[in-house]
C-alpha positions as CSV (number, residue, x, y, z in Angstrom):
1,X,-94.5,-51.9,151.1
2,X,-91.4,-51.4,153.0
3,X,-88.7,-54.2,154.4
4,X,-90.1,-53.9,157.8
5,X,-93.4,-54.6,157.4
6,X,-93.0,-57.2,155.0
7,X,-90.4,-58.8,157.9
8,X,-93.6,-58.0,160.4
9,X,-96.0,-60.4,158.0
10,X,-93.8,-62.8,157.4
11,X,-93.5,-63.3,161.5
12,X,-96.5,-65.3,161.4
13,X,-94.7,-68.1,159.1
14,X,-91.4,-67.6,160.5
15,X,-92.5,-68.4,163.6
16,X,-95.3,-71.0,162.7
17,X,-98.4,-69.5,164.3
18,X,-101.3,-68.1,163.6
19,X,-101.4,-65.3,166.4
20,X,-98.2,-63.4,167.8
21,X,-97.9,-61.2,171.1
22,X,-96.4,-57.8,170.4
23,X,-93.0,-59.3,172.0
24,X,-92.8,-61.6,169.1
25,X,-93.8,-59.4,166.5
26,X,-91.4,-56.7,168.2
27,X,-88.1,-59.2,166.6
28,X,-88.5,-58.0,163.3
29,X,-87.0,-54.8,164.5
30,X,-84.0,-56.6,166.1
31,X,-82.4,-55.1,168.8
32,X,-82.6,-51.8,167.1
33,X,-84.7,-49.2,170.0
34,X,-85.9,-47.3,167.1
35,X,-87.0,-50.4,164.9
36,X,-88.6,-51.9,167.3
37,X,-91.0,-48.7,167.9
38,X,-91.4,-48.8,164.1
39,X,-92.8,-52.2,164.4
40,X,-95.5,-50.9,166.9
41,X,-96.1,-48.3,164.7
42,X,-96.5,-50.9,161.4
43,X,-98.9,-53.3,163.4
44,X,-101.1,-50.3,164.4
45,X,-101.0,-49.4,160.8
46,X,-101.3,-52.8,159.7
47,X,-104.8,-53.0,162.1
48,X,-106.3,-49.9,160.6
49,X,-105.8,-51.6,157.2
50,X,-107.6,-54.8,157.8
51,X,-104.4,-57.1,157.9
52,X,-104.3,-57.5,161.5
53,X,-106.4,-58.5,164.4
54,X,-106.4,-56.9,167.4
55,X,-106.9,-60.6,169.8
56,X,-106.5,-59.3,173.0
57,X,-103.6,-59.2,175.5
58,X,-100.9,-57.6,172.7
59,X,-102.1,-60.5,170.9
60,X,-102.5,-60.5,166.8
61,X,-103.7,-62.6,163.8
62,X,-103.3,-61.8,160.2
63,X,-106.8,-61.4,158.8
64,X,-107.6,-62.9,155.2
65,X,-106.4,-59.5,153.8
66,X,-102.9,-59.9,155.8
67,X,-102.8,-63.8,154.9
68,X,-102.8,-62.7,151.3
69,X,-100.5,-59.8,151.8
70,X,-97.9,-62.2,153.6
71,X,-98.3,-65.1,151.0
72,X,-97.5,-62.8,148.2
73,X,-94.4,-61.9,150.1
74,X,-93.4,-65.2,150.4
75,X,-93.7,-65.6,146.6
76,X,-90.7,-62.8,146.1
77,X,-88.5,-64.4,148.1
């Protein structure tokens, strides 16, 4: 798994909740124009897979599957 979607998983802890709008989500890429429409990319990717939820108004949750998958990330650090 690359950097940047581990740094998009580990939003959820880093900022404490357990859904995120896009705009949060978004800071993993910095202020980096082509980062950021690499996250967008990631948490498309990341829906498809069954790690996110799709909530509604750019909102997202991390499903069991994306719990896991950020928990384990947690543990490398």
């Amino acid at each position: 798994m690359d950097q940047l979607t581990k740094d998009v998983l580990k939003s959820f802890a880093a900022w404490g909740k357990d859904s995120l709008d896009l705009h949060q989500l978004f800071e993993a890429g910095g202020n980096d124009p082509e980062a950021r429409t690499a996250v967008f990319d990631i948490v498309e990717r990341l829906v498809r897979e069954g790690m996110l939820k799709e909530e509604g108004n750019d909102f997202y949750s991390l499903t069991a599957k994306g719990r896991l998958a950020a928990q384990q990330i947690q543990g490398e650090t």
